[in-house]
Structure formats: structure tokens, C-alpha cells
DRENZA-844142 format. One record per residue (C-alpha): residue number from 1; residue in one letter; x, y negated, z negated. Coordinates in Angstrom, 3 decimals. Example, Ala and Ser with C-alpha at 12.3 -4.5 7.8 and 13.67 -1.06 7.14 Angstrom:
# DRENZA-844142
marro num: 1, residu: A, px: 12.300, py: 4.500, pz: -7.800
marro num: 2, residu: S, px: 13.670, py: 1.060, pz: -7.140
This chain:
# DRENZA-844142
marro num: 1, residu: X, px: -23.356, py: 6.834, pz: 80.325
marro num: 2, residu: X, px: -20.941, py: 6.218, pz: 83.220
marro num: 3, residu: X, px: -18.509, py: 8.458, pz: 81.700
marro num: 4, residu: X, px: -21.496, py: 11.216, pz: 82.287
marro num: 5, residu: X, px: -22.317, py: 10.519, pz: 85.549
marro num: 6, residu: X, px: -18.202, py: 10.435, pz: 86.532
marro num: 7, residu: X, px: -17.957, py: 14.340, pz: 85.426
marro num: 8, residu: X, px: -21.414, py: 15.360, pz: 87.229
marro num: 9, residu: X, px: -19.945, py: 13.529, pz: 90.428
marro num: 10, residu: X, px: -16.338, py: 15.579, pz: 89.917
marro num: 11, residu: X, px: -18.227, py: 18.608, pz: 88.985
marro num: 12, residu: X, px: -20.463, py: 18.256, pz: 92.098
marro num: 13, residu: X, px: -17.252, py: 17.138, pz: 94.355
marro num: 14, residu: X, px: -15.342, py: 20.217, pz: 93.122
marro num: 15, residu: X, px: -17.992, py: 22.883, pz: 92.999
marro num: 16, residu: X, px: -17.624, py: 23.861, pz: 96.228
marro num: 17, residu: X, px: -14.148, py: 22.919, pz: 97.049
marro num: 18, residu: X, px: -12.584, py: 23.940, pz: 100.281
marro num: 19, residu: X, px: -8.917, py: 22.264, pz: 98.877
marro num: 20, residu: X, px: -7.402, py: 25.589, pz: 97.735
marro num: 21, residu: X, px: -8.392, py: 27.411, pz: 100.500
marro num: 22, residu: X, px: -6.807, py: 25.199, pz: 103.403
marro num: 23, residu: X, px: -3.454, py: 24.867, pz: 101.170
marro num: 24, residu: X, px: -3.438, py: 28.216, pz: 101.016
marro num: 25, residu: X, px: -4.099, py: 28.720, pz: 104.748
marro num: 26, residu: X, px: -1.329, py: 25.919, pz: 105.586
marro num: 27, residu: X, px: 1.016, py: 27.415, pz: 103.556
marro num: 28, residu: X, px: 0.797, py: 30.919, pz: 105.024
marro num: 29, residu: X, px: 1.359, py: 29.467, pz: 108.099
marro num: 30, residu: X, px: 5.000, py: 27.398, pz: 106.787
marro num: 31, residu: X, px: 5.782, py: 30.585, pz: 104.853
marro num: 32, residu: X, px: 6.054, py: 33.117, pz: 107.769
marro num: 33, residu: X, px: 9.337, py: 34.612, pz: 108.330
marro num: 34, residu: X, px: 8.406, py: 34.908, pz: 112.335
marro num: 35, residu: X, px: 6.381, py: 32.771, pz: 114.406
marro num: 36, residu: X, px: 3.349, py: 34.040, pz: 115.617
marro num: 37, residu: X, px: 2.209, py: 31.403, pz: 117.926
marro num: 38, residu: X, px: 3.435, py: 32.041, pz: 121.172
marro num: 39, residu: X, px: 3.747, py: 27.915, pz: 121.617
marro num: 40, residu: X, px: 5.884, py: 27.405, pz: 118.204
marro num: 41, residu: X, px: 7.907, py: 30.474, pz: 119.381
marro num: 42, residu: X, px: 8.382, py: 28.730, pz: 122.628
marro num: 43, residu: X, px: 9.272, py: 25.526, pz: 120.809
marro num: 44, residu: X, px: 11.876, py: 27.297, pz: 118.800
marro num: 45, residu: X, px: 13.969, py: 28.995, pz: 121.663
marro num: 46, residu: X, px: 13.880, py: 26.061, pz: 123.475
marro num: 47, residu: X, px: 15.565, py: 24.201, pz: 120.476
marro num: 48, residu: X, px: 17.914, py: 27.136, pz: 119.923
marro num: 49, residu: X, px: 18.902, py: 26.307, pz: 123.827
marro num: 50, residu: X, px: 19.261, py: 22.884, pz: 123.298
marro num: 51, residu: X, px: 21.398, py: 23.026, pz: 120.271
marro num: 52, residu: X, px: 23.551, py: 25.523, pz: 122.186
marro num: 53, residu: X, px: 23.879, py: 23.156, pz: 124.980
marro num: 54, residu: X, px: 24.773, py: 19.793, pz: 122.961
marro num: 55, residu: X, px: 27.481, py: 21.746, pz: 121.039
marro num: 56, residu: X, px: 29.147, py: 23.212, pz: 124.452
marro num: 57, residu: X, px: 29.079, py: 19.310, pz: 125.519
marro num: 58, residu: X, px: 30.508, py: 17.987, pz: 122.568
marro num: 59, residu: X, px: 27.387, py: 17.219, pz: 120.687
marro num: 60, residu: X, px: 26.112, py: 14.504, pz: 123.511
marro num: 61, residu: X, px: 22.837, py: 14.540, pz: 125.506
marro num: 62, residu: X, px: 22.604, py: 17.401, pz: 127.533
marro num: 63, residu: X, px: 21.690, py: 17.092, pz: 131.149
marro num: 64, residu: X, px: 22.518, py: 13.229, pz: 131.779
marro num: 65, residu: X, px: 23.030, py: 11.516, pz: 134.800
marro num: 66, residu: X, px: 26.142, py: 9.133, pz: 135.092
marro num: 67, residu: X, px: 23.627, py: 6.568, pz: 135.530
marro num: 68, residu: X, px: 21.685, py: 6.722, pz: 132.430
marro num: 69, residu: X, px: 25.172, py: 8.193, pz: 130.322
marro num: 70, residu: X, px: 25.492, py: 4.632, pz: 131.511
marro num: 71, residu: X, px: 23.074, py: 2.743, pz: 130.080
marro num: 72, residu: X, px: 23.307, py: 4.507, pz: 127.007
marro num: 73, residu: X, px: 26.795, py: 3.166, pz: 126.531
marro num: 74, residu: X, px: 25.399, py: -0.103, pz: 127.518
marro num: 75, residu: X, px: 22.835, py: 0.343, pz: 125.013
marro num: 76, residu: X, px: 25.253, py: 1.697, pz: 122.251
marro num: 77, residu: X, px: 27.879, py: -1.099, pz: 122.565
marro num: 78, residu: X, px: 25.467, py: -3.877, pz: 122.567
marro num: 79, residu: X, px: 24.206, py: -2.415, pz: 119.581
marro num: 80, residu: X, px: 27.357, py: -2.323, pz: 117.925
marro num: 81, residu: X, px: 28.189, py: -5.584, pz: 118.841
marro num: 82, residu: X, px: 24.652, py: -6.991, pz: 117.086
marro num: 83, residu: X, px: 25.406, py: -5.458, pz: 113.922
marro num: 84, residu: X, px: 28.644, py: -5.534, pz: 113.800
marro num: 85, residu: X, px: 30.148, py: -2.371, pz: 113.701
marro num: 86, residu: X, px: 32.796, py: -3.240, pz: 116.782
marro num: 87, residu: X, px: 34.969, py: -4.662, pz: 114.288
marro num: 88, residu: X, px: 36.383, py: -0.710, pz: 113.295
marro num: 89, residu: X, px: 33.741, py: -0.607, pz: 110.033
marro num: 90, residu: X, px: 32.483, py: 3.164, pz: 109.391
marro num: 91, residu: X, px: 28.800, py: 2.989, pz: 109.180
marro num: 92, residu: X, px: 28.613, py: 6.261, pz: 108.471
marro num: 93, residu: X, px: 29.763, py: 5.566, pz: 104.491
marro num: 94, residu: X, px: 27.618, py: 3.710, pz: 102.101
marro num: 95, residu: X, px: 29.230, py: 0.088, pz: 101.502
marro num: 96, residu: X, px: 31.002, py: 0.204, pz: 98.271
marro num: 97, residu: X, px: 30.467, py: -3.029, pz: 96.181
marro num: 98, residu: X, px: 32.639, py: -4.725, pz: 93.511
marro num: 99, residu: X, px: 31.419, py: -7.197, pz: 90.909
marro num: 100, residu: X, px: 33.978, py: -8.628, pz: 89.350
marro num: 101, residu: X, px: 33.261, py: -9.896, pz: 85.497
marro num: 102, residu: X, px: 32.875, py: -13.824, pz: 85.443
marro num: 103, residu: X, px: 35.251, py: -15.789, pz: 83.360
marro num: 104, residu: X, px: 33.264, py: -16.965, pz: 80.919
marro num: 105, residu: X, px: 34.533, py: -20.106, pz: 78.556
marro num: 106, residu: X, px: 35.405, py: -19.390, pz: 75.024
marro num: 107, residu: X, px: 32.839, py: -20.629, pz: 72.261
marro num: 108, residu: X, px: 34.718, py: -22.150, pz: 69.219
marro num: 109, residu: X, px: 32.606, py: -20.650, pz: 66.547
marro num: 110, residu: X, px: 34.329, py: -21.869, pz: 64.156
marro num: 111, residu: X, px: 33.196, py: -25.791, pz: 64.885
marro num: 112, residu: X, px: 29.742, py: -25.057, pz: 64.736
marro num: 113, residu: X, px: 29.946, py: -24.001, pz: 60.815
């Protein structure tokens, strides 16, 4: 009986589905070659300018004051020094780990015969 009543309710819950037609629509959207909103086109040469920015001042925030460039070092260095990573470690590499095998004491096998 419940088993029934479980497909009606899919049945009923799928019938009229609106599911395929909004993926569809979403995916047209992430699909096109060229923006067509005027906003996301905005977005993206904005980005575009940023990125060009950064790279002609060596990849750091672009437009900074010496007053927050600052604080940011502040910021930066007392993070380091929480963590750790003033001592020269690259935290940029995943920590390699060694387990060395455990000397283990030989069992006289033949005693227990």
C-alpha cells in the first residue's frame, strides 16, 4: 500500500515538472560564448582591468594607500607569526610526512611448540 501511494505522489510531483526547463534555461545562460547582460559584461571588463593592473604592480592590491599597504603588512606578519610560517616554512607545499616502521620485538616461535 505505501509503496502505491509513494509512486502516485512522484508521479503527481513530476507530472508537471518545471526541473528540466530551468536547467536548461541556467545552462544557456553559463554556456554563452558572449555576455549579453550589459551588467555581467560590465563585471567582466572591469575584472579584465583589474587583472591588468595587479600584474603591472607586481601582482599586489591595486590602488592602496601607504596607510592601509600598512596595515596589511601589519596584518600579514602577525599572521605569520600565529601560525608559524616566520620561521622560513613554505606554506605553499603540502607537508610531506614520514612514518617510520616501529621496531617490533622478535617472537621466538619456536618456544611456544
Amino acid at each position: 500500500m505505501n509503496t502505491s501511494k509513494l509512486v502516485v505522489a512522484a508521479q503527481r510531483t513530476f507530472k508537471n515538472s518545471t526541473i528540466p526547463y530551468r536547467n536548461f534555461g541556467f545552462c544557456s545562460v553559463l554556456m554563452a560564448k558572449t555576455p549579453t547582460d550589459p551588467i555581467q559584461k560590465l563585471f567582466l571588463e572591469k575584472l579584465k582591468e583589474y587583472a591588468k593592473l595587479s600584474s603591472a604592480q607586481g601582482n599586489k592590491l591595486v590602488d592602496i594607500s601607504p596607510e592601509k599597504q600598512k596595515e596589511y603588512d601589519e596584518s600579514l606578519n602577525n599572521l605569520k607569526k600565529q601560525y608559524g610560517a616566520d620561521k622560513g616554512d613554505d606554506f605553499t607545499k603540502f607537508p610531506t610526512f614520514s612514518f617510520p616502521e616501529p621496531k617490533l620485538d622478535p617472537i621466538n616461535m619456536e618456544e611456544r611448540s
